[in-house]
PATI-578673 format. One record per atom (N, C-alpha, C): residue in one letter; x, y, z negated. Coordinates in steps of 0.2 Angstrom, whole numbers, plus 2048, in hexadecimal, padded with zeros to 3 digits. Last residue first. Layout:
BEGIN
aXYZ
...
end
This chain:
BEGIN
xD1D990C01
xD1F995BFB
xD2599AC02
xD19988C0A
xD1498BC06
xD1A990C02
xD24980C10
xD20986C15
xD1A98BC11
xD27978C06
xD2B97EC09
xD28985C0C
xD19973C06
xD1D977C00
xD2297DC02
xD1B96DC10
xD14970C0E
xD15973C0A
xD25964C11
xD26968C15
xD1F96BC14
xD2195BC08
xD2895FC04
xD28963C09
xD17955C0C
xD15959C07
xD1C95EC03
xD1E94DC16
xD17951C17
xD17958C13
xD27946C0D
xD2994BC13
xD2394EC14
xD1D93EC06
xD23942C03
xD23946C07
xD16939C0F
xD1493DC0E
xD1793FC0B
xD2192CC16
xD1F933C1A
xD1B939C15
xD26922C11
xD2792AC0D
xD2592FC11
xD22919C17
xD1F918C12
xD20920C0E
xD2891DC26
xD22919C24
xD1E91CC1B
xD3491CC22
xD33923C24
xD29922C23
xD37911C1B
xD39916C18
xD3591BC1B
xD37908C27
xD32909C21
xD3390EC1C
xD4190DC2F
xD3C90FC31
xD3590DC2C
xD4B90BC26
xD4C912C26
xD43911C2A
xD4B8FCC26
xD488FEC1F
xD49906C1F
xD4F8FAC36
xD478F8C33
xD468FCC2B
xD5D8FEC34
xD57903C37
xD508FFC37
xD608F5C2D
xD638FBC2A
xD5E8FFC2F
xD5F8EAC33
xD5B8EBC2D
xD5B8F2C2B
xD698EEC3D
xD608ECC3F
xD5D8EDC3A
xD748EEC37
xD718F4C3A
xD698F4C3C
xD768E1C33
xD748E4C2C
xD718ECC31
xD758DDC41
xD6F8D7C3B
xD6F8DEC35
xD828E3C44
xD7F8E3C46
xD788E1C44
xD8B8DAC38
xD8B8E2C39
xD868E4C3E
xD8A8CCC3C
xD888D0C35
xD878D7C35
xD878CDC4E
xD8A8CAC47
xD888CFC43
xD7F8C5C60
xD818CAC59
xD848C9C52
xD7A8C2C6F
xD7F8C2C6A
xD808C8C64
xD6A8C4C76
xD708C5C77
xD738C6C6E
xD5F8B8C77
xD628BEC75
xD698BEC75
xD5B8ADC86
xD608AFC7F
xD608B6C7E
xD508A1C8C
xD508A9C8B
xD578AAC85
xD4E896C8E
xD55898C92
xD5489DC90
xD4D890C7E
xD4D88CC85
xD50892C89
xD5189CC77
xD4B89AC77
xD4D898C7D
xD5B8A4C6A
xD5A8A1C71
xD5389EC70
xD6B8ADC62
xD628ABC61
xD628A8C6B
xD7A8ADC5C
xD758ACC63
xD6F8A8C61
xD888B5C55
xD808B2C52
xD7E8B2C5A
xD928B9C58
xD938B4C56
xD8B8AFC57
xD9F8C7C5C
xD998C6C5B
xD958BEC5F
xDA98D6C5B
xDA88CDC5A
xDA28CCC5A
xDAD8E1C66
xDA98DFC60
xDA88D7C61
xDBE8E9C6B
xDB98E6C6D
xDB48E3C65
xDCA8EBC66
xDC58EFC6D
xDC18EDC6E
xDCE8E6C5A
xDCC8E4C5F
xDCB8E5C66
xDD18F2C52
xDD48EEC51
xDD58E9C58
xDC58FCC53
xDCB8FEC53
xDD18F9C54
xDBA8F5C54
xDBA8F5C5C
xDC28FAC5A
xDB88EDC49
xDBA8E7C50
xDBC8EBC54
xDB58F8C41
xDBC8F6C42
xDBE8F1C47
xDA88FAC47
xDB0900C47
xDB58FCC47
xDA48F0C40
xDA18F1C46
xDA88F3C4B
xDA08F5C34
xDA48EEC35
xDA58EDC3E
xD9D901C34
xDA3901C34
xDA68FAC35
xD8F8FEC38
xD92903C3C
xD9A901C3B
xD8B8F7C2C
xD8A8F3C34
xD908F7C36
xD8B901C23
xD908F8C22
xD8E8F6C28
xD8090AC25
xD8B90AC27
xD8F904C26
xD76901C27
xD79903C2D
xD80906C2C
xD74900C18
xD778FAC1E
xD798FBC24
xD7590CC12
xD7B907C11
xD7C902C16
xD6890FC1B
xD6E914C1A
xD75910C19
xD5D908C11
xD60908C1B
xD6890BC1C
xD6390BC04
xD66903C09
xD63904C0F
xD5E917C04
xD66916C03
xD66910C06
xD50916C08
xD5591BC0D
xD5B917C0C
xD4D90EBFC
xD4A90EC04
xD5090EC08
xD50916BF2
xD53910BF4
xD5290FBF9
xD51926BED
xD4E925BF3
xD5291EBF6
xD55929BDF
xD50925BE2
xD4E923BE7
xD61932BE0
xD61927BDF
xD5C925BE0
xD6393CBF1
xD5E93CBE9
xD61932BE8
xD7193DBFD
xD68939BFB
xD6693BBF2
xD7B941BFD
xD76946BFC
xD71942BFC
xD85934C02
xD85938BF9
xD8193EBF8
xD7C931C0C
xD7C92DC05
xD7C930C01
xD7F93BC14
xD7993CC16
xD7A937C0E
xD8F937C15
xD8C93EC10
xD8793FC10
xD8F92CC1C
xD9292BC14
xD90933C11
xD8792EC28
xD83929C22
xD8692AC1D
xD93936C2E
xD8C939C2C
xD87933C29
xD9E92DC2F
xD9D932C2C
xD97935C27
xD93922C39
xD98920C32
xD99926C2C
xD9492DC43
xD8F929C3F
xD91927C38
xDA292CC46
xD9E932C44
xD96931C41
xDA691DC47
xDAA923C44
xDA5929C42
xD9D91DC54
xD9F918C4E
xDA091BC46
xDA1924C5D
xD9C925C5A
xD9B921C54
xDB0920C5E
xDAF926C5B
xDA8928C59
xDAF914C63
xDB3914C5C
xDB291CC58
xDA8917C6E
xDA3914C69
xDA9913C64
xDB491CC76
xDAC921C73
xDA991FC70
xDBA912C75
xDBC918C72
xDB791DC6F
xDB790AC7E
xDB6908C78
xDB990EC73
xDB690FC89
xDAC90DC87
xDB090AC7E
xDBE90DC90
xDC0916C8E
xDB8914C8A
xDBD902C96
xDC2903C91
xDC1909C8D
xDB58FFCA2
xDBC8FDCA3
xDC0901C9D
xDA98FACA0
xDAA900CA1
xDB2901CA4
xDA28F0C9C
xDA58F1CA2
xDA98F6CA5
xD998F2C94
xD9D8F0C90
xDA48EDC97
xD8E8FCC93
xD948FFC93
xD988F8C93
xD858F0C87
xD858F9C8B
xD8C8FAC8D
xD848E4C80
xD8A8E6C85
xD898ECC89
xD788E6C77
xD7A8E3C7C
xD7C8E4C82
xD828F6C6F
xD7D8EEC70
xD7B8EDC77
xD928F9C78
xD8E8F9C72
xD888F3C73
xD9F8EDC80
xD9D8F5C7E
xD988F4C7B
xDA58E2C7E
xDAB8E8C7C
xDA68EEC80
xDA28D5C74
xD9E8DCC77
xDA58E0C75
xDA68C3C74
xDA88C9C71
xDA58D2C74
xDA38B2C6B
xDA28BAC71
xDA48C1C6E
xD9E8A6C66
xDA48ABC65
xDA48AFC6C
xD9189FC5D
xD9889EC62
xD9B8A4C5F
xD85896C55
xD8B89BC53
xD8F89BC5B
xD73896C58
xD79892C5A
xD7F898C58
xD62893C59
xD69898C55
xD6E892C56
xD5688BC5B
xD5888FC5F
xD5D896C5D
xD5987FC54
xD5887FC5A
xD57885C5F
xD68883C4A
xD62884C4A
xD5E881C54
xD76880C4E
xD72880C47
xD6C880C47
xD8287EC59
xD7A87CC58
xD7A87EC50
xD8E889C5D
xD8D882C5A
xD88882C57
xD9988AC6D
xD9388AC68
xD92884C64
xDA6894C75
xDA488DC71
xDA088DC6B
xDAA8A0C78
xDA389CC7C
xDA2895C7A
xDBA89FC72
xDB68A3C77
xDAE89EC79
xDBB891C66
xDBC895C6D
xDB989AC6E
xDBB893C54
xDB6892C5B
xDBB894C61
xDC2899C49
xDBE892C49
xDB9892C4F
xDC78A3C47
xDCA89FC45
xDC789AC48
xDB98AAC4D
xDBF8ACC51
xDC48A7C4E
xDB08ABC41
xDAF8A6C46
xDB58A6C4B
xDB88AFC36
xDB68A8C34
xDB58A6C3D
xDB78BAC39
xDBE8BAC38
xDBD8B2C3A
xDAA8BDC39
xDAD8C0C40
xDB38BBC40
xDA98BDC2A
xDA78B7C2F
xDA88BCC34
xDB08C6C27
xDB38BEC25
xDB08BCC2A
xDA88D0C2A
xDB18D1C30
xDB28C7C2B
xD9B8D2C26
xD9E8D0C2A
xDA78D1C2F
xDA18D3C17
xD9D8CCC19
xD9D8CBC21
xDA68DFC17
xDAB8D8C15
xDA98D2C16
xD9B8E6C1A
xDA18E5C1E
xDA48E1C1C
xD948E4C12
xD928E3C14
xD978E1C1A
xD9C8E8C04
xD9A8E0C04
xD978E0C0A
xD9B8F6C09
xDA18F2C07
xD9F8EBC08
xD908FAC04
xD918F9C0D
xD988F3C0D
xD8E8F8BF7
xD898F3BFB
xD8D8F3C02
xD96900BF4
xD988FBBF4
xD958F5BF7
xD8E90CBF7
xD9490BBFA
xD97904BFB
xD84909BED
xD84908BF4
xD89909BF8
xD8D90CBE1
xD89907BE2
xD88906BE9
xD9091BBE3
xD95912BE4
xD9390EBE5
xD84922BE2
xD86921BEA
xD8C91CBE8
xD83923BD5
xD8091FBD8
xD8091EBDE
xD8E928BCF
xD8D922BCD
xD89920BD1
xD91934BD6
xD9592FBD8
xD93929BD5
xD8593EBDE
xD8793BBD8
xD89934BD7
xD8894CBE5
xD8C945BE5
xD8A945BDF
xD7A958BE5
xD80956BE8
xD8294FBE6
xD6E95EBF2
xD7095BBEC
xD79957BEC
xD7196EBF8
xD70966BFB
xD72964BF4
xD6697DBF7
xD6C97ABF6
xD6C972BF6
end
């Protein structure tokens, strides 16, 4: 039987997503009041803020498509989305690891959604560079999905022997 909703402790990280997407749709919101299209602003010698925008997924896969590319990623968006908010309320509360991979990649996924429901397109601000090499353009919702899949790939790392030894039980009894 799948453990079920315990709703004190999945709010809490509901709410983590929350504050994740609130952080980034202001700053999305912050740099489109405040910048042209392709106008940068030094910070670091090699980070600079602009304003660009991906109308398909990471770096601009698809983003040429002529249009029917923002549907399918508001739909994978959407179904991912889904599948973290019931993969959360079936976690055990100890497994923190998991819950903030999990929490940050739906605050990325859905901050994400709404550019592409609202928008058709993803805002996106942050520019890493190196003399002429640049990575390509990213914001807060995409920053909390990298984290959100670096602390699932320490997770699986550091709780491999859980899984080991839960699937040697199963198979033993």
């Amino acid at each position: 039987m799948l453990p079920v909703l315990k709703m004190s402790t999945a709010r809490w990280w509901y709410l983590l997503a929350l504050i994740i997407i609130t952080l980034d749709q202001l700053s999305k919101y912050w740099v489109q009041a405040n910048f042209e299209l392709y106008e940068r602003l030094p910070l670091l010698s090699f980070l600079d803020f602009t304003l660009v925008y991906n109308e398909g997924a990471a770096w601009s896969f698809l983003s040429d498509a002529g249009g029917w590319q923002r549907w399918l990623f508001t739909a994978i968006s959407l179904g991912v989305s889904v599948v973290l908010v019931v993969w959360m309320a079936r976690l055990q509360g100890n497994q923190h690891l998991l819950l903030i991979a999990l929490t940050f990649i739906l605050g990325g996924a859905v901050g994400n959604l709404i550019d592409r429901v609202l928008l058709g397109k993803v805002v996106d601000f942050v520019l890493v560079y190196y003399r002429d090499w640049y990575f390509p353009a990213f914001n807060v919702a995409d920053a909390a999905i990298s984290l959100g899949a670096a602390f699932m790939l320490l997770d699986m790392f550091i709780n491999r022997g859980d899984v080991d030894n839960h699937a040697q039980e199963k198979t033993a009894s």
